[in-house]
TIBADREN-963038 format. One record per atom (N, C-alpha, C): residue number from 1; atom name; x, y negated, z. Coordinates in steps of 0.2 Angstrom, whole numbers. Atoms other than C-alpha are relative to their C-alpha. Layout:
! residues N
NUM | CA | X | Y | Z
...
! end
This chain:
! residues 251
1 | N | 3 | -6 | 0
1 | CA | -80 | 67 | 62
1 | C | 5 | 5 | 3
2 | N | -7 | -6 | -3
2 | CA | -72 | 81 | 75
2 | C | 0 | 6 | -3
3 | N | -2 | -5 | 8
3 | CA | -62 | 93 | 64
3 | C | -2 | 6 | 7
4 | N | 1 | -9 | -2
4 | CA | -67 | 114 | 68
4 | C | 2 | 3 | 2
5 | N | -4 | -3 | -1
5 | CA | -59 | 126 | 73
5 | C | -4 | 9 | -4
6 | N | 8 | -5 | 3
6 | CA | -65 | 143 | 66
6 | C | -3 | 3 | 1
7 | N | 7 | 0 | -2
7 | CA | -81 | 149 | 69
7 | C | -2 | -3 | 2
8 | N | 4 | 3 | -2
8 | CA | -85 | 134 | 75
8 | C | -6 | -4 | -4
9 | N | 4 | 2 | 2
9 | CA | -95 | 130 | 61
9 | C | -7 | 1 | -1
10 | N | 7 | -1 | -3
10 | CA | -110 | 141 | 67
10 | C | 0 | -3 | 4
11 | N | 2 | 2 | -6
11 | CA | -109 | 134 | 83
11 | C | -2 | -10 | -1
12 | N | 1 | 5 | 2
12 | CA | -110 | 117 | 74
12 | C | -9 | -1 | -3
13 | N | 6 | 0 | 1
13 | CA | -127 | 122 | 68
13 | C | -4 | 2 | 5
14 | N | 1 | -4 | -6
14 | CA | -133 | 130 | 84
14 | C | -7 | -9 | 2
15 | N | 5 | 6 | 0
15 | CA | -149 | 118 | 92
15 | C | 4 | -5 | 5
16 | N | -4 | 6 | -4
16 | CA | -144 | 101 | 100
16 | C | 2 | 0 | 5
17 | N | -2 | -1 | -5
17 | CA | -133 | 99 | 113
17 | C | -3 | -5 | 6
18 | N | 3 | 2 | -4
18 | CA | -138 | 89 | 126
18 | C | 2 | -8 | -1
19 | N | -1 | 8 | 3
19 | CA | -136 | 68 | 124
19 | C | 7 | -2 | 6
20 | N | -6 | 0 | -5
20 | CA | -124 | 70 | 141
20 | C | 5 | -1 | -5
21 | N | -3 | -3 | 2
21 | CA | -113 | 81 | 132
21 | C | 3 | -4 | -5
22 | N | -2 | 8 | 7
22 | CA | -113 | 69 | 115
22 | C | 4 | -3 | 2
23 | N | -4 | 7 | -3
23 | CA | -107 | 55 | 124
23 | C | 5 | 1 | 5
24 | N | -7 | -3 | -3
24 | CA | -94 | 63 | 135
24 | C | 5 | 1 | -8
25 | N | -4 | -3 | 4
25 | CA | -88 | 72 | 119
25 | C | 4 | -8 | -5
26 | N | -4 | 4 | 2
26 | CA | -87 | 54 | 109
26 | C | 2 | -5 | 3
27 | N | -7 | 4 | -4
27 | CA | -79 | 44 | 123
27 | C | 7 | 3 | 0
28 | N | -5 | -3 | 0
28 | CA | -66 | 56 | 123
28 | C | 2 | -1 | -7
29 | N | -4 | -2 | 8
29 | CA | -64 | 58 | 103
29 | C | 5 | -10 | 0
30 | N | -4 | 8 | 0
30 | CA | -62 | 37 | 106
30 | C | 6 | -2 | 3
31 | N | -7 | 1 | -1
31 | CA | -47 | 39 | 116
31 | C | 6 | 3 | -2
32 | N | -3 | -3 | 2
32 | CA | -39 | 49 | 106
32 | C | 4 | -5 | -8
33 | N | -2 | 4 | 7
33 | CA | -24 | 39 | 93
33 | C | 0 | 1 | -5
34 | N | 1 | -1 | 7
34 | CA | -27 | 36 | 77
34 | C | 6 | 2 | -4
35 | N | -5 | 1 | 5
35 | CA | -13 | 42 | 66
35 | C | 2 | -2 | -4
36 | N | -1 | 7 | 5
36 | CA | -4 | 31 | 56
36 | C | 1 | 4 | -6
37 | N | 3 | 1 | 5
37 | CA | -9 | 28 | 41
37 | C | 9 | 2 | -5
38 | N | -7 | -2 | 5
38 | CA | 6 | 33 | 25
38 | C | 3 | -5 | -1
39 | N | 1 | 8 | 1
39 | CA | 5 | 13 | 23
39 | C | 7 | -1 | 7
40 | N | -2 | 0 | -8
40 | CA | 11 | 13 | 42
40 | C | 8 | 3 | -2
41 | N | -7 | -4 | 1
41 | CA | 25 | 26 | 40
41 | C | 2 | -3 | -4
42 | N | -3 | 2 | 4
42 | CA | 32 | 21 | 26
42 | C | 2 | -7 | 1
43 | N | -3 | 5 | -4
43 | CA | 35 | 4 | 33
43 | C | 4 | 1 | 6
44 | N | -5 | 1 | -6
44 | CA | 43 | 9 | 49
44 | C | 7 | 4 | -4
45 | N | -5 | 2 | 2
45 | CA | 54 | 16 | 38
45 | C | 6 | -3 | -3
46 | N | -2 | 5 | 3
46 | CA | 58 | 3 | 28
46 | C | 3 | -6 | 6
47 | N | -1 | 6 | -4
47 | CA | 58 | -10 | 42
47 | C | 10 | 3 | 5
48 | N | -7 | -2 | -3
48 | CA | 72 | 4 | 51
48 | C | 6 | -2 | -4
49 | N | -4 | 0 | 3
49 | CA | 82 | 4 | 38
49 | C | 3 | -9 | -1
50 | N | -1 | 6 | -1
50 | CA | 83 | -14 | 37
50 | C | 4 | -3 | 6
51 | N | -5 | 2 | -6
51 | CA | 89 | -16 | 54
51 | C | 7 | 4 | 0
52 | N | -8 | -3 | -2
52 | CA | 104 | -3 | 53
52 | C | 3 | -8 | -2
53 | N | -2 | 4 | 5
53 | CA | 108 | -13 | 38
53 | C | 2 | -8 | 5
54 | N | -3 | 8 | -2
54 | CA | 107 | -32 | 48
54 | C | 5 | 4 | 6
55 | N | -6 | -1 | -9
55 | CA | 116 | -22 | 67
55 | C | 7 | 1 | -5
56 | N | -7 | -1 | 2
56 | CA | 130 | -18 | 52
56 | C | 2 | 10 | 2
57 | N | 0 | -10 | -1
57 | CA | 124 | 3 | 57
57 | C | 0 | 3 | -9
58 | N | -1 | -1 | 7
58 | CA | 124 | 3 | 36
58 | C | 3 | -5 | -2
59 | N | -3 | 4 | 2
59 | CA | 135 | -6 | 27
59 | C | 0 | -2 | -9
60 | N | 1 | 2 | 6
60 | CA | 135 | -16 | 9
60 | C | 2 | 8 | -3
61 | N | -2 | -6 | 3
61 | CA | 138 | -1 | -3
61 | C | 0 | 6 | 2
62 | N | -1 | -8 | -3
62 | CA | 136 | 15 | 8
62 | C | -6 | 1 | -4
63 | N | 6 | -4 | 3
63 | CA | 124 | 27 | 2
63 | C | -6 | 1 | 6
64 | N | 7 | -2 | -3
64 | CA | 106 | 32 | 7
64 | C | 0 | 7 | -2
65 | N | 2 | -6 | 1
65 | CA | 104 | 50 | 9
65 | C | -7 | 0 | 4
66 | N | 8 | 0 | 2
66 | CA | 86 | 54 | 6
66 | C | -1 | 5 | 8
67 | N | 2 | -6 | -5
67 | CA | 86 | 69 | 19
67 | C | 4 | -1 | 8
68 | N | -4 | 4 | -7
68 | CA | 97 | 60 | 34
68 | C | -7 | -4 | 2
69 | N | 6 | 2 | -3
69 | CA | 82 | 48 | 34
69 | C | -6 | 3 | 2
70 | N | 5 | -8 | -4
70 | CA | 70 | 62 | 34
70 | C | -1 | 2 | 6
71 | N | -1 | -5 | -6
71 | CA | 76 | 70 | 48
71 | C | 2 | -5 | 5
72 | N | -2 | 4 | -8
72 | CA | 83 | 55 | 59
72 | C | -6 | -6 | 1
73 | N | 6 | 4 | 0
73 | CA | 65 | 45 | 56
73 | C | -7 | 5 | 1
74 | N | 5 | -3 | -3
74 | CA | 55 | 60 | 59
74 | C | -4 | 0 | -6
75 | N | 5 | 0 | 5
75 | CA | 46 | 58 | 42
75 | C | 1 | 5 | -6
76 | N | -1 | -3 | 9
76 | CA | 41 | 67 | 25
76 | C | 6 | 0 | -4
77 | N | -3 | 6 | 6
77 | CA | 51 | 65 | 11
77 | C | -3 | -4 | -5
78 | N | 4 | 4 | 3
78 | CA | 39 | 61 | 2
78 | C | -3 | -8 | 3
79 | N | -1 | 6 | -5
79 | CA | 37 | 46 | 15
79 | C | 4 | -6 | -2
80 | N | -6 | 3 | 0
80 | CA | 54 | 43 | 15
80 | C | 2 | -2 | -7
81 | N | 1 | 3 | 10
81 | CA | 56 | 41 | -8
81 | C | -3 | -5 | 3
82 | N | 5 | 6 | 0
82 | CA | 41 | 30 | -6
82 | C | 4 | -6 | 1
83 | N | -5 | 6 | -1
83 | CA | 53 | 19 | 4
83 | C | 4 | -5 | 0
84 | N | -8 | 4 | 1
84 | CA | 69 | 19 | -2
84 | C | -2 | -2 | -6
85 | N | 1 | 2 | 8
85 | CA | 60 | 17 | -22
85 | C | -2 | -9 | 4
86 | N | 2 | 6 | 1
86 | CA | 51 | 2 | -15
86 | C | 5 | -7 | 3
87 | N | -5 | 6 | -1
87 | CA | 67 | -6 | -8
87 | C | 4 | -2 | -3
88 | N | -4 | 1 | 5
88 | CA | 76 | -2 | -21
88 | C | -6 | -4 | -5
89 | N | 4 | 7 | 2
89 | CA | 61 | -13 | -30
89 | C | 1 | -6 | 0
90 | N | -1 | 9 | -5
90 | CA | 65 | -28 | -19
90 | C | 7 | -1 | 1
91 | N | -7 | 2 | 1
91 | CA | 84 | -27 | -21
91 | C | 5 | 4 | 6
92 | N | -4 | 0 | -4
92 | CA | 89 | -21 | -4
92 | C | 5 | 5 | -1
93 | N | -2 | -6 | 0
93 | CA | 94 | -4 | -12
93 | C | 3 | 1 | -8
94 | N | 0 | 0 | 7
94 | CA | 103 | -1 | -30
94 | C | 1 | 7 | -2
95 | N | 2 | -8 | 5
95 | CA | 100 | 15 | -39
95 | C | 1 | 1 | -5
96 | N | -5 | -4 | 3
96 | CA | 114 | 24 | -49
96 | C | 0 | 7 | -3
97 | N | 0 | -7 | 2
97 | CA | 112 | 39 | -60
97 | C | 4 | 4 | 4
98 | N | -5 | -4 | -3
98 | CA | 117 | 54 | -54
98 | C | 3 | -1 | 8
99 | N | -2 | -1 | -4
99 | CA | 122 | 48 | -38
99 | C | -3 | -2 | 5
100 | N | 5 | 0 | -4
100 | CA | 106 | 41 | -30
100 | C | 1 | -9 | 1
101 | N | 1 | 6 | -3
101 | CA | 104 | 26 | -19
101 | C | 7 | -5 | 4
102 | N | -4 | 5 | -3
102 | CA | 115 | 13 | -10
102 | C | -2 | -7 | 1
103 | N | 2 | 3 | -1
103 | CA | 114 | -1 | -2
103 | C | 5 | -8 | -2
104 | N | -4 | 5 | 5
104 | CA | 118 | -17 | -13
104 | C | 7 | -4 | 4
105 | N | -7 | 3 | -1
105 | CA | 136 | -23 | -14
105 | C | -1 | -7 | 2
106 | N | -1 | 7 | 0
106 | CA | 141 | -41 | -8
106 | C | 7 | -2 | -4
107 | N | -5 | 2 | 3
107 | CA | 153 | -49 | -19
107 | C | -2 | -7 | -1
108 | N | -1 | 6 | 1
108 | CA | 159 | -66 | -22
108 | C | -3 | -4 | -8
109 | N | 3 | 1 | 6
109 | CA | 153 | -69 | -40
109 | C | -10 | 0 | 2
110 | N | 7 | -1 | -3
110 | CA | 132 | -63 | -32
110 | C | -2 | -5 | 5
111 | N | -1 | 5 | -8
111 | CA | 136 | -73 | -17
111 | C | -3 | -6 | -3
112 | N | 0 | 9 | 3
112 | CA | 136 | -90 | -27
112 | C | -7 | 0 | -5
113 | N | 6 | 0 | 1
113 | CA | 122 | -84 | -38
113 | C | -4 | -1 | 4
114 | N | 6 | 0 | -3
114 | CA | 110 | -80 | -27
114 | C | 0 | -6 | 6
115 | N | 2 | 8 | -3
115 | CA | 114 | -98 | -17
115 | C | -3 | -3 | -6
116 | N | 4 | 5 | 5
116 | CA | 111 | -108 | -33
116 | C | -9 | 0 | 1
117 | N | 7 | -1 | 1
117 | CA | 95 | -100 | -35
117 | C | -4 | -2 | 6
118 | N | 3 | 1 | -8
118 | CA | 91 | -101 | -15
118 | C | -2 | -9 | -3
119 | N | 1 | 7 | -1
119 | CA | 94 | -120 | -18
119 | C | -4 | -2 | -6
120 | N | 8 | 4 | 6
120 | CA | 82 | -123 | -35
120 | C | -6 | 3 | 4
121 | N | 5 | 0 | -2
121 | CA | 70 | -114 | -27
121 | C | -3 | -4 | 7
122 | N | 2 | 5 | -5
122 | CA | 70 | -121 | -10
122 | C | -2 | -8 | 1
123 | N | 3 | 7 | 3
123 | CA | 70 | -138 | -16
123 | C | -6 | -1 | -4
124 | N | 8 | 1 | 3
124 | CA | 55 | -135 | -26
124 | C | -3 | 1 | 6
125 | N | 4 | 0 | -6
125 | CA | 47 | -129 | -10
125 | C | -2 | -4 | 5
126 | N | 0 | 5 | -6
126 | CA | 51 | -143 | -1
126 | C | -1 | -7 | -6
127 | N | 5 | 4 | 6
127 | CA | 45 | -155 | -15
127 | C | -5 | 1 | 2
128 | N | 7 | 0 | 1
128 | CA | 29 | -148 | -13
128 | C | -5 | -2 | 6
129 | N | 2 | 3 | -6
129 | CA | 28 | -150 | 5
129 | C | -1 | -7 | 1
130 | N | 1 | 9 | 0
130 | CA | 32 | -168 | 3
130 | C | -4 | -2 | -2
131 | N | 5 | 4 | 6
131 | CA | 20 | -172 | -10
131 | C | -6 | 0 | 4
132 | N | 6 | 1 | -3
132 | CA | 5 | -166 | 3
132 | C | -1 | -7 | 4
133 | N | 1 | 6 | -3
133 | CA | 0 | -183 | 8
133 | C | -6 | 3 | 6
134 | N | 7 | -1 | -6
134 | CA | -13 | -174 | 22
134 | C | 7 | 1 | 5
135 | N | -3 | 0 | -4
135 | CA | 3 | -169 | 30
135 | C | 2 | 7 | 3
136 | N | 2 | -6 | -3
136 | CA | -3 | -151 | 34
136 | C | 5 | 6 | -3
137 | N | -4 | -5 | 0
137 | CA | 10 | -142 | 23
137 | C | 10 | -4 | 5
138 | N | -5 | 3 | -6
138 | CA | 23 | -153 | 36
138 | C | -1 | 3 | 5
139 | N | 0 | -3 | -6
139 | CA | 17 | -146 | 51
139 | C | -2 | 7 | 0
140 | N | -2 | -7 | 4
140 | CA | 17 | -128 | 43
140 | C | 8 | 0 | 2
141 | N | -9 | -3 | -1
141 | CA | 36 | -129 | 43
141 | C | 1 | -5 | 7
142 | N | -3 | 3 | -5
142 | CA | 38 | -140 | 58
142 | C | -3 | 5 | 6
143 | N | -1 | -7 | -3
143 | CA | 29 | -122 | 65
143 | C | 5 | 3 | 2
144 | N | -6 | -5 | 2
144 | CA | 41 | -112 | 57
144 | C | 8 | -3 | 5
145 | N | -8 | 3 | -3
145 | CA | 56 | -123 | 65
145 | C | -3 | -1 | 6
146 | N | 1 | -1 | -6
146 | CA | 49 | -122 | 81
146 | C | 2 | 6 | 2
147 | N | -1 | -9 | -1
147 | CA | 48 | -102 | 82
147 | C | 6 | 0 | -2
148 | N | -10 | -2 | 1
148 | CA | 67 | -103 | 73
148 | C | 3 | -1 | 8
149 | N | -4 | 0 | -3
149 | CA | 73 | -113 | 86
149 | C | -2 | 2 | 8
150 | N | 2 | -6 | -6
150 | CA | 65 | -103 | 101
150 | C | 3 | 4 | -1
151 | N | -4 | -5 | 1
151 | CA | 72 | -89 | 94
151 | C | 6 | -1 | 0
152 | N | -6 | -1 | 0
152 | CA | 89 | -93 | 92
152 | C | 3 | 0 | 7
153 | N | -4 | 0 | -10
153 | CA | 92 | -94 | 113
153 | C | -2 | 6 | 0
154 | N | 0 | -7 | -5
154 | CA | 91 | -77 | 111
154 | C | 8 | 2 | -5
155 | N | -6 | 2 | 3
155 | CA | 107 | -69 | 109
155 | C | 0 | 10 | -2
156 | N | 1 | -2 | 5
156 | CA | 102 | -54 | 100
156 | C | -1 | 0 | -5
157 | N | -1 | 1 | 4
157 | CA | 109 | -50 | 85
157 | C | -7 | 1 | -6
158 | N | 6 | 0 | 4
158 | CA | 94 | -44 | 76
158 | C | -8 | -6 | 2
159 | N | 3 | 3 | 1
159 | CA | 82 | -55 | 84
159 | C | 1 | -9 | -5
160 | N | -3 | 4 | 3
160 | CA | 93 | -69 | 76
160 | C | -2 | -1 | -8
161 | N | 2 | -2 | 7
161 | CA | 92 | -62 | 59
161 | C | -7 | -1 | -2
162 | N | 7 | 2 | 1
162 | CA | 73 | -62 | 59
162 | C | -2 | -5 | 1
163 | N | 1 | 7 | 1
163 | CA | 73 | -79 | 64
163 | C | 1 | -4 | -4
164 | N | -4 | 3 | 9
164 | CA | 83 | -85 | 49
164 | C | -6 | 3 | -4
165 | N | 5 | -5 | 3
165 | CA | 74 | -76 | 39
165 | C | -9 | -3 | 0
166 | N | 8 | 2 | -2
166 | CA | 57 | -82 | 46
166 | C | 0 | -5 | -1
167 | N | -1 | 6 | 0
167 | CA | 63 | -99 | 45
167 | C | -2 | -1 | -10
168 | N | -1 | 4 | 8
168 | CA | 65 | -100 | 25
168 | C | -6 | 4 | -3
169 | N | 8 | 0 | -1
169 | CA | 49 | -89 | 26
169 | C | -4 | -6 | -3
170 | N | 3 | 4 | -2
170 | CA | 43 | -101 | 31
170 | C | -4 | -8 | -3
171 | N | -2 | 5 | 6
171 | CA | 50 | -116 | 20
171 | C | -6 | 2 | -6
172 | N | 4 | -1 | 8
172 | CA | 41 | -106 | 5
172 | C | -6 | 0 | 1
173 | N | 6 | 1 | -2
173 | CA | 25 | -104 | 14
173 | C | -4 | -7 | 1
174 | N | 2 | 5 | -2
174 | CA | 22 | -121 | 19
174 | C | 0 | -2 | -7
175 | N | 2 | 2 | 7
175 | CA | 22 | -127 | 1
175 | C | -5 | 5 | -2
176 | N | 7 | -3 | 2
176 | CA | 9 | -115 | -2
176 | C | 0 | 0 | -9
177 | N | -1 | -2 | 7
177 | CA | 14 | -110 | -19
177 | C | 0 | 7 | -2
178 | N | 1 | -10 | -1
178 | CA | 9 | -93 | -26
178 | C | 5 | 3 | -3
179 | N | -4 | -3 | 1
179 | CA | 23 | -89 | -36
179 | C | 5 | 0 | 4
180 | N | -9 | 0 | -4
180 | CA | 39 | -92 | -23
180 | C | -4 | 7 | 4
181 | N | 3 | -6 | -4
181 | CA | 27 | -80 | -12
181 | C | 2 | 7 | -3
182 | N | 0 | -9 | 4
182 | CA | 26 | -65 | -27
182 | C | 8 | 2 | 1
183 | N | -6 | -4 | 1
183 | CA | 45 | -66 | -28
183 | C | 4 | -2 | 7
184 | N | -1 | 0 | -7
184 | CA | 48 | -69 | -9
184 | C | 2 | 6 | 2
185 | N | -4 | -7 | -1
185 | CA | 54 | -49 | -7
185 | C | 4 | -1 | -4
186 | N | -9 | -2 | 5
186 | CA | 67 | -48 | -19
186 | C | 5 | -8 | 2
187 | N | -6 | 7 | -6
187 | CA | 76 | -67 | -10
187 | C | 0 | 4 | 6
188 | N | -2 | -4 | -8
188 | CA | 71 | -58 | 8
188 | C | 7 | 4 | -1
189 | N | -3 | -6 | 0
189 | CA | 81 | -43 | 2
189 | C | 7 | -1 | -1
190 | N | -7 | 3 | 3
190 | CA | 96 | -52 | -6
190 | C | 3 | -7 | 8
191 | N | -1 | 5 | -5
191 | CA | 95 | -64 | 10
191 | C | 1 | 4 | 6
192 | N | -1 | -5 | -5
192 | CA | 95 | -49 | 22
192 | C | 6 | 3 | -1
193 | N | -5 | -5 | 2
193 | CA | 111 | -40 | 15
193 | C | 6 | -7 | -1
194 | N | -4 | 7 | -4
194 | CA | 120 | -59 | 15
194 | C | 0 | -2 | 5
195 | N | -2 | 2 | -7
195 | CA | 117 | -62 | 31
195 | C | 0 | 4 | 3
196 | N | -2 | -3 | -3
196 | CA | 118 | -48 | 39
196 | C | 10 | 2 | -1
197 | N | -7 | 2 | 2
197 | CA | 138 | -48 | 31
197 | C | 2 | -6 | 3
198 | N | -3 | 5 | -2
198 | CA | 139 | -65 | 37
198 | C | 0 | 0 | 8
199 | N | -1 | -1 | -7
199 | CA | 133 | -60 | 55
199 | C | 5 | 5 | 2
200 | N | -5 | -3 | 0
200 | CA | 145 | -47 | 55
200 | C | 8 | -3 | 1
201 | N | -8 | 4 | 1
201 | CA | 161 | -57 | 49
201 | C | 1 | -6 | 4
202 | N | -1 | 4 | -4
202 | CA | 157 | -73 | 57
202 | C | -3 | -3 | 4
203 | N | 6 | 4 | -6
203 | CA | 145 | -74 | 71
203 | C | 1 | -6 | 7
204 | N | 2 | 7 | -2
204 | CA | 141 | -93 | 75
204 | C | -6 | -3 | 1
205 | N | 9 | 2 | -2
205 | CA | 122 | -93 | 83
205 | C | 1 | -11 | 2
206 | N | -1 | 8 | 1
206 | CA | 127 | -113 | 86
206 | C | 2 | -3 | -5
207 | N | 0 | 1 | 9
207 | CA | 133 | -113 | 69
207 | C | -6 | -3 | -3
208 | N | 5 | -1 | 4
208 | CA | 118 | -108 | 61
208 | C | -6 | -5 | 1
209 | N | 4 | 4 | -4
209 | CA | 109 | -118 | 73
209 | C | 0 | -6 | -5
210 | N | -2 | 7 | 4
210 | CA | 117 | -134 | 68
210 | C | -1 | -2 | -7
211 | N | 0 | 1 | 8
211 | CA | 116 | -131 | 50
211 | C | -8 | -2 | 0
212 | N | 8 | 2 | -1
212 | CA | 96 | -130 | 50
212 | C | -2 | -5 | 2
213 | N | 1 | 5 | -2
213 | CA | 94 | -141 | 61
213 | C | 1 | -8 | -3
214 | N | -1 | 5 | 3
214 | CA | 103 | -154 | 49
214 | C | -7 | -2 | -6
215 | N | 5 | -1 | 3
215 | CA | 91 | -147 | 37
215 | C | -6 | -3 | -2
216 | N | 8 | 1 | -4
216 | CA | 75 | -151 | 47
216 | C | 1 | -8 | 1
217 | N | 3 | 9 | -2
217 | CA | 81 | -170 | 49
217 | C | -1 | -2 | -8
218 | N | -2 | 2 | 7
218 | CA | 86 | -172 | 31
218 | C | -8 | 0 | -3
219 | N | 7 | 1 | 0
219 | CA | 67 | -164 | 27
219 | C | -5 | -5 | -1
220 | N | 5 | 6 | -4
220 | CA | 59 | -177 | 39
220 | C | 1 | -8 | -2
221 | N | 0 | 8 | 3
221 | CA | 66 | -192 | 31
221 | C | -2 | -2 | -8
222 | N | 4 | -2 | 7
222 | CA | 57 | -185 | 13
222 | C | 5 | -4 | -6
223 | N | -4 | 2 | 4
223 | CA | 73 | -192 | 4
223 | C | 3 | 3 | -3
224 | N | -4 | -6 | 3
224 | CA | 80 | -181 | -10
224 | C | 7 | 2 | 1
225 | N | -8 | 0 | 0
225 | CA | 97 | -185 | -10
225 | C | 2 | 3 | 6
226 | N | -4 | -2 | -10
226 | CA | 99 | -181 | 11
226 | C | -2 | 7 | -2
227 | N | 2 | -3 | 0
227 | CA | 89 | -167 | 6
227 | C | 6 | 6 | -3
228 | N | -6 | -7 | 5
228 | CA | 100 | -159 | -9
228 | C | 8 | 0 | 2
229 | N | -8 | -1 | -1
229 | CA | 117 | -163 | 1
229 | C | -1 | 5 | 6
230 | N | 1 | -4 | -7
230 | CA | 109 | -153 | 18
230 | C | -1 | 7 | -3
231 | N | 0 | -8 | 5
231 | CA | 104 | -139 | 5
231 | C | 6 | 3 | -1
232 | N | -5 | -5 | 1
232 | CA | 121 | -136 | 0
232 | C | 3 | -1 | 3
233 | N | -5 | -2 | -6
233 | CA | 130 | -137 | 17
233 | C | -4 | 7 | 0
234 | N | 4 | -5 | -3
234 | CA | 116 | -125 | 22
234 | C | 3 | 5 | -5
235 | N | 2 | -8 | 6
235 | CA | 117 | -112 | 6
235 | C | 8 | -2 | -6
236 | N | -9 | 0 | 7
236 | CA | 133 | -118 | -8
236 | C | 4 | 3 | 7
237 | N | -7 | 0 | -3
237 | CA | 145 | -120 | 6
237 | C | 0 | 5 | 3
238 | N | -3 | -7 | -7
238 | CA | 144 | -106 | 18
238 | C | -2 | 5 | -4
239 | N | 0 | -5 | 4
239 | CA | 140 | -94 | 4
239 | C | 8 | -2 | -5
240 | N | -6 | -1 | 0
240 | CA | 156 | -101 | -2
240 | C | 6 | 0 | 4
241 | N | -5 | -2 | -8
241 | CA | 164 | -98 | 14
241 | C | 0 | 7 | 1
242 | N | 0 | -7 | 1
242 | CA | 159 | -81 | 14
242 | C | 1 | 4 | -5
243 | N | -3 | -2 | 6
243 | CA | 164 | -78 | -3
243 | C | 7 | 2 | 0
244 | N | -10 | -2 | -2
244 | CA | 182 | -79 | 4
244 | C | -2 | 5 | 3
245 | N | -1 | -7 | -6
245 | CA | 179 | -65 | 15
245 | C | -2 | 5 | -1
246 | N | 3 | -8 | 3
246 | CA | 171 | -53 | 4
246 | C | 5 | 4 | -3
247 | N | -4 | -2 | 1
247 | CA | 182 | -40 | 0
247 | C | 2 | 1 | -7
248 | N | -2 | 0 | 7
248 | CA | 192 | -42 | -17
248 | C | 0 | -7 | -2
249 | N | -1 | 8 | 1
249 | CA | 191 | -61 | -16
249 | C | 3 | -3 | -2
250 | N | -3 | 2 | 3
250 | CA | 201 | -70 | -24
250 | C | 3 | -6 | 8
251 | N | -3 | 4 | -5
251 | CA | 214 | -81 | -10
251 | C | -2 | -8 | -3
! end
C-alpha cells in the first residue's frame, strides 16, 4: 500500500485515475527496496560482531558497549540489545552485573572442557552417519569437506574461520539428529571465540588443513578406534596446545 502524505487522503478518494497511471505508479512502487526486516538488522549485527571478534578487532574479555554498536552499526538500540541478549544466550557474550557485557574469556581449564565435549558429541554424530547404510548421510559431509577444503585456498583470515566452522557444521548436520542441531549455537559460539584466539596466536591454514584432512580419512574407513585417535589430534590436542598459550597458564 503507498504510504500518504497529508492531504493526500482526499485525493485518494478522488474518481479513478487512469489504468496508464496505475501501472506506471506500481512499476515504480516495485522498484523500490524493501526495508529490512528487525529479523534482518538484528542479525547483521550479530554476524558483525562476530567478525570483529574472529579478525581479533574484539578480543576475549573486552567489553560490549551497547551505544558504540549503535552508532558504529547505524542501528537502534533496541536492535542493538536484541543482539548482544541473544549472544549472550548462545555463549558468545557473558553478562555481569552492574558492568554489562563481555566477550567470553578463553582460559585453559574451558579450553579442555569444551574439547571433551566437542569429542563426545562429534563422535556420536559421526556414529550416526556410519550407521546410515543408504550412504546419503556420507555424502552430506563428503559435501561439507569439499566446500572446507575449497575454502581453505583462500588466505583470508575470516573466510577460513567460516570454513572450520561450516565444516563441523556440517559433521552435525549430516547425522541428521535434532538435538546436536537445537544446541549447535552455543558449540558455534564457544567454537568461534576458540578459534578465533587460536588464529590469532598461531596461524597454520596447512595446519588446520592437515588435521581435518586426517579426520576425513579416518571417517572413511568407518573404524572407531582411527576415528577416536583423529578426534583427539584434531580437538584434545591442539586445545591442549592452546591451553599453553592462554594467558595465566600454567608452564
Amino acid at each position: 500500500m503507498e504510504s500518504m502524505g497529508p492531504g493526500e487522503d482526499d485525493i485518494g478518494r478522488t474518481p479513478a485515475r487512469t489504468s496508464m497511471s496505475r501501472t506506471s505508479q506500481n512499476s515504480s512502487a516495485s522498484t523500490v527496496a524493501t526495508p529490512a526486516s528487525n529479523t534482518e538488522r538484528r542479525q547483521r549485527v550479530v554476524d558483525e560482531i562476530k567478525r570483529r571478534i574472529v579478525l581479533g578487532e574484539i578480543r576475549p574479555g573486552q567489553r560490549i558497549i551497547e551505544a558504540e554498536i549503535t552508532s558504529s552499526l547505524d542501528v537502534s538500540r533496541p536492535t542493538a540489545r536484541e543482539a548482544l541478549n541473544q549472544m549472550a544466550r548462545d555463549g558468545f557474550l557473558i553478562q555481569e552485573a552492574y558492568r554489562g557485557l563481555r566477550v567470553a574469556d578463553i582460559q585453559s581449564d574451558s579450553l579442555l572442557e569444551i574439547a571433551r565435549v566437542r569429542v563426545a558429541l562429534d563422535t556420536e554424530a559421526i556414529s550416526e552417519i556410519l550407521a546410515d547404510t543408504t550412504g546419503a548421510r556420507m555424502g552430506v559431509l563428503e559435501d561439507a569437506w569439499r566446500v572446507f577444503e575449497k575454502a581453505t585456498a583462500e588466505s583470508d583470515p575470516l573466510a577460513l574461520h567460516e570454513a572450520h566452522v561450516r565444516f563441523h557444521r556440517g559433521i552435525w548436520e549430516a547425522a541428521d539428529n535434532y538435538l546436536l542441531m537445537r544446541i549447535w549455537p552455543v558449540m558455534e559460539a564457544q567454537m568461534t571465540i576458540v578459534l578465533a584466539y587460536d588464529q590469532f596466536t598461531r596461524t597454520n591454514p596447512a595446519r588446520a588443513h592437515a588435521i581435518h584432512a586426517a579426520l576425513m580419512r579416518a571417517i572413511r574407513t568407518g573404524d572407531s578406534a582411527q576415528i577416536r585417535t583423529a578426534l583427539d589430534v584434531h580437538t584434545m590436542d591442539s586445545a591442549q596446545e592452546l591451553a599453553l598459550l592462554t594467558p595465566g597458564s600454567a608452564d
